[in-house]
C-alpha positions, 0 to 999 in steps of 0.5 A: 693353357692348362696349369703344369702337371705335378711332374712339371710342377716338381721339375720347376720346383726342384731347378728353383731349390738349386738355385736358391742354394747357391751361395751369393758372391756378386749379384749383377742385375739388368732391368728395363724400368719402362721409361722411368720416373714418367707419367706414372713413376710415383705409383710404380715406386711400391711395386719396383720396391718388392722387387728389389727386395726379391733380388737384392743386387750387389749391381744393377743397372738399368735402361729407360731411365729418363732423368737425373731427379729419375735417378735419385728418385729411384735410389732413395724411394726404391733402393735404399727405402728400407735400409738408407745408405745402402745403395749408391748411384753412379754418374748419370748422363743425359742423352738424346734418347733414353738412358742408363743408370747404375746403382750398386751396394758400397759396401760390396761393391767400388765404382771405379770409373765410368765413361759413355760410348757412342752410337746413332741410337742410345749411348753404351755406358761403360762401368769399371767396378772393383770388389771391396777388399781388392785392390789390384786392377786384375780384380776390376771387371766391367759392366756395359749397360746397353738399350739396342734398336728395337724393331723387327725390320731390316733397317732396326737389324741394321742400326742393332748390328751397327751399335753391336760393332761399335760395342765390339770393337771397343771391346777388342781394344781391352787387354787380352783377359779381360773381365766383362759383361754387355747387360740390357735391352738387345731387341734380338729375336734370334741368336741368328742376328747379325748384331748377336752374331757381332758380339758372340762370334769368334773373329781375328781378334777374340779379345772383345768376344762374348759368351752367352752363359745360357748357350741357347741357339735359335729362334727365341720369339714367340717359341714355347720352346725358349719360354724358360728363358723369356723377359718379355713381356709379363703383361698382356694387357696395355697400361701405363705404356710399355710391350704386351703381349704376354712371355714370348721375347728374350729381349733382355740379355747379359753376355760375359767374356770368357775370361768369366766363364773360365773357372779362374779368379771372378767368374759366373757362377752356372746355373745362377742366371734367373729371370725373376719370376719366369717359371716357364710356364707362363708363355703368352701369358702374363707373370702373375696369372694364375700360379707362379712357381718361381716367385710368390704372388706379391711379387709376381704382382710387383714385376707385372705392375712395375715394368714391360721386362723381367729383371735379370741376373747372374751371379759370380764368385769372387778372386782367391784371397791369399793369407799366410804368416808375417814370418817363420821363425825356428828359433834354434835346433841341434844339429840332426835335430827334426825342425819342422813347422807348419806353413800356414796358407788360407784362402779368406775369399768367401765362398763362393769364391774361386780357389786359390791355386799356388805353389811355395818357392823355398830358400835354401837352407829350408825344404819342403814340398813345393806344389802346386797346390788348390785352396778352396774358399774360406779354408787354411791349410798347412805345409811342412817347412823343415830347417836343414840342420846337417851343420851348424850356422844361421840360415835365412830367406824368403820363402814365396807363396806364388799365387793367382791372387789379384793382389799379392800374387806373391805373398813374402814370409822371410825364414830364419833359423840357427843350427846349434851343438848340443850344450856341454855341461862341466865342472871346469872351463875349457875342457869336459869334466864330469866328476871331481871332489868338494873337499871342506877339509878337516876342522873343528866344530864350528870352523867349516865354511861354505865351499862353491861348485862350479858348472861350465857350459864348455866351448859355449859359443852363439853356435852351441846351446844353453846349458840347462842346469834342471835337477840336483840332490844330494845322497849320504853324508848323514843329511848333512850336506845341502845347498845353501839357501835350496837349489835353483835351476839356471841357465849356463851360457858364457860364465858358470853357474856356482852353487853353495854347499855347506856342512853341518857340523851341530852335533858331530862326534870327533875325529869323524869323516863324512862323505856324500854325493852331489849330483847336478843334473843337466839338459839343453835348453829346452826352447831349443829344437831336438833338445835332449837330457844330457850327462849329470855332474857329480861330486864327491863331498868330504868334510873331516870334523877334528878331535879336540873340539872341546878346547877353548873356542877362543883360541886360534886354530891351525887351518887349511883350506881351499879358496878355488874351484877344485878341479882347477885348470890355472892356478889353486889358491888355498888359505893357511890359517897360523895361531901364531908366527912361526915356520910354516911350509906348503908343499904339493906331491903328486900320487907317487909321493914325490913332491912337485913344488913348494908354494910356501916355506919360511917364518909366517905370522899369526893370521891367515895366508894366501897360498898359491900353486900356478901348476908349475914344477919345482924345475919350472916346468908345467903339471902334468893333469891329474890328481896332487896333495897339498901338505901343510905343516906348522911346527908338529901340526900337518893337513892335507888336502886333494887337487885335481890338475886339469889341462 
């Protein structure tokens, strides 16, 4: 036969590039090793090594193994000659004729269990494998290494067709959806067979069919037509036993079930099923003659010195893999606030491997688009969860990602969250009060103590936000007045933040008043969702500084100060401050001049007095909210003072 034209040559080439680019997921291969170890085992060792290495199975079997001692020797001199460890065997068993073997990658690939079908012949061994990194039976497929009757007569096709039922019949007895594969030596020459028709052929019970992934019909041996997909035989010439004859048989075969040829979960990869170092164009004629284009020369010799078969392999992608979040947590959002975050959902099977197909089942109290959806492999995606935050309250669940993962086909991400109102900021507890006065009073030089602001977070309950207090200055007053060791920014829960104001008085002229603004501003927490600036507090700072600062500092003075928050809701305490005893009185008027009640009136001693006003009229019944003055008076002395009553 003359070599391939550039056209042909170029046809070959192109179809080897489309499969060398397909990623590996799981490599099954098949090879008929020729009655291994034998006679001439040891000198066929070096030549079955290149060719392993060319394929690099996850999954071999193999048929014509002859012994257990076959069997290690072949692990240790052939699959794990370059890299130790790297391949194990399965259990061997011993039978009447030649018999199959199984070596596969740990690392990949877990033995699950093994068993032996039966027939006239050869045995069927069974193989249960599992991918590395599942554990769910759904991922388990099958493999069924096979060595059919050889021969062409009536009788050969008879006893194929027997082995091919008992296969068949053992393999309906699976669950429906089964994954599987029969690989090996069939001896078929024609798609027309009875034994072919057996496996393939549709029937009552379909659960056990198989599929030929290649889908070629019709008479395979000794048809130039079929030559792309001969195994057999690479050698025209007869040594060390085995078929001659040149490539002109598809004895060797690997059926899968539908469920692999599905496109769902593992399935065959199309255009990955490669009998090594067949290029088609080597039809009647040995593997290494001439050029190969499908393989280089070294191994070309290798497949020709090694075996009477082609190996053959398929490659098959793996199930999806589902990953997502341990949870979702809002944490807390105001009310009508937008409280979305990212659902993260990834795909970790490698590729090739299947996509992952599923949908989101969402609680109540959350929302978002529920599917379904499709992940490729190795690749994340983000769904929008959103809070409903229409009212105020906690909200908890489970959302579920329903997926086809074999092993967590739902994968749980409880969800919680808390709806709160926005925070309230006050200067008094138990109601909204955003201005009032800081009144020092009128003193000497020297005399002016340190007065307290108080912030509220009003109504503070688990359903309403933190009270940021984040800013504060202070304007006018001749820069006199400041927070006493600097402003820090706090949180306002359940108790007020209070702050310290002093007056600086070195240097003041006499009988002067001064005046300033303190203004605290304020924000909801800011680790809360939708939270926002809020209003600022402001207070009005007075200190009167008194004439006659220059009289003996020793002498005790006459004084009248506030010892409360001012506004006030309860009760005002203020401290009267007497040189000497004497009569002293306390009185307190409303806006219109008329007075409301008298806390103190009668003879006092030298110190100071704590003075109290609970808010109640001198008739006994309550104050009215709003603005009163305190009036005190010792002998020709007086002071006066503002209160603000809020209710």
């Amino acid at each position: 036969m003359r070599p391939p034209g550039p056209r042909a040559r170029l046809v070959v080439v192109v179809a080897l590039l489309l499969v060398a680019s397909q990623a590996q997921a799981v490599r099954v291969c098949s090879y008929n090793i020729l009655n291994f170890p034998g006679s001439t085992g040891t000198s066929r060792v070096p030549y079955f090594r290149t060719v392993i290495q060319e394929i690099d199975p996850d999954v071999m079997v193999v048929q014509e193994m002859l012994s257990l001692s076959g069997v290690n020797q072949f692990l240790n001199n052939v699959m794990n000659y370059e890299t130790p460890g790297l391949y194990a065997a399965g259990p061997f068993v011993n039978g009447y004729d030649t018999d199959n073997a199984i070596f596969y990658k740990p690392s990949v690939i877990e033995l699950v269990s093994h068993s032996e079908i039966s027939t006239a012949l050869r045995n069927i061994s069974e193989y249960v494998l599992r991918p590395v990194g599942y554990t769910s039976s759904e991922a388990e497929f099958r493999v069924y290494s096979l060595h059919l009757k050889a021969g062409s007569s009536s009788s050969d096709k008879s006893k194929r067709l027997a082995e091919a039922t008992i296969l068949r019949d053992h393999l309906n007895d699976l669950a429906s959806g089964s994954c599987f594969m029969a690989a090996g030596d069939y001896n078929i020459r024609a798609s027309t067979e009875s034994a072919y028709q057996k496996l393939v052929g549709s029937e009552a019970d379909n659960d056990g069919r198989l599929k030929d992934p290649i889908d070629s019909p019709g008479t395979w041996h000794d048809n130039a037509s079929f030559a792309w997909i001969h195994t057999q035989s690479p050698r025209t010439s007869s040594f060390g036993g085995g078929a001659t004859g040149g490539m002109d048989d598809r004895f060797d075969i690997m059926l899968i079930s539908y469920a692999l040829a599905d496109d769902e979960g593992m399935d065959f990869i199309p255009g990955t099923r490669v009998a090594l170092g067949n290029d088609g164009q080597h039809f009647n004629m040995a593997i290494n003659s001439g050029t190969n284009y499908a393989v280089s020369e070294e191994v070309a010799d290798a497949i020709h010195e090694s075996a009477d078969h082609l190996p053959l392999y398929l490659d098959f992608q793996l199930p999806p893999k589902v990953d997502g979040p341990a949870s979702l947590a809002f944490g807390s959002a105001v009310v009508g606030a937008s409280a979305v975050l990212p659902l993260t959902v990834e795909n970790v099977a490698v590729s090739p491997a299947d996509e992952l197909s599923y949908e989101l089942d969402i609680p109540s109290g959350f929302s978002g688009s529920e599917g379904p959806f499709e992940l490729g492999p190795s690749s994340a995606t983000d769904h929008n969860i959103t809070l409903d935050t229409a009212t105020r309250g906690y909200a908890s669940g489970t959302l579920t990602v329903l997926s086809d993962d074999p092993d967590t086909p739902s994968w749980p991400v409880p969800v919680s969250g808390t709806v709160v109102d926005h925070a309230s900021p006050s200067l008094a507890d138990g109601s909204v009060v955003l201005s009032g006065e800081l009144d020092f009073g009128s003193h000497g030089v020297g005399e002016f103590q340190v007065e307290t602001a108080s912030v509220w977070n009003n109504g503070y309950s688990s359903d309403q936000a933190l009270l940021e207090v984040c800013g504060a200055e202070i304007s006018g007053g001749d820069g006199r007045f400041s927070f006493a060791g600097g402003f820090t920014p706090a949180e306002v829960g359940y108790t007020a933040s209070e702050y310290d104001i002093e007056f600086d008085d070195s240097g003041t002229a006499e009988d002067s008043l001064y005046t300033a603004t303190l203004t605290l501003h304020t924000r909801d927490d800011q680790d809360v969702i939708g939270a926002t600036d809020l209003c600022d507090l402001t207070l009005s700072l007075m200190a009167h500084v008194q004439s006659g600062s220059g009289i003996d500092e020793s002498e005790p003075k006459l004084a009248l100060r506030l010892a409360s928050p001012n506004p006030f809701s309860e009760q005002a305490e203020l401290v009267l401050s007497t040189p000497s005893s004497g009569k002293a009185s306390v009185e307190i008027f409303d806006v219109r001049g008329r007075r409301v009640a008298v806390p103190l009136s009668g003879n006092v001693g030298a110190g100071e007095h704590r003075v109290v006003w609970n808010g109640q009229s001198e008739a006994g019944g309550r104050a009215s909210s709003g603005i009163y003055f305190v009036r005190a008076s010792v002998g020709a002395w007086t002071d006066t003072r503002k209160l603000l009553l809020i209710r």
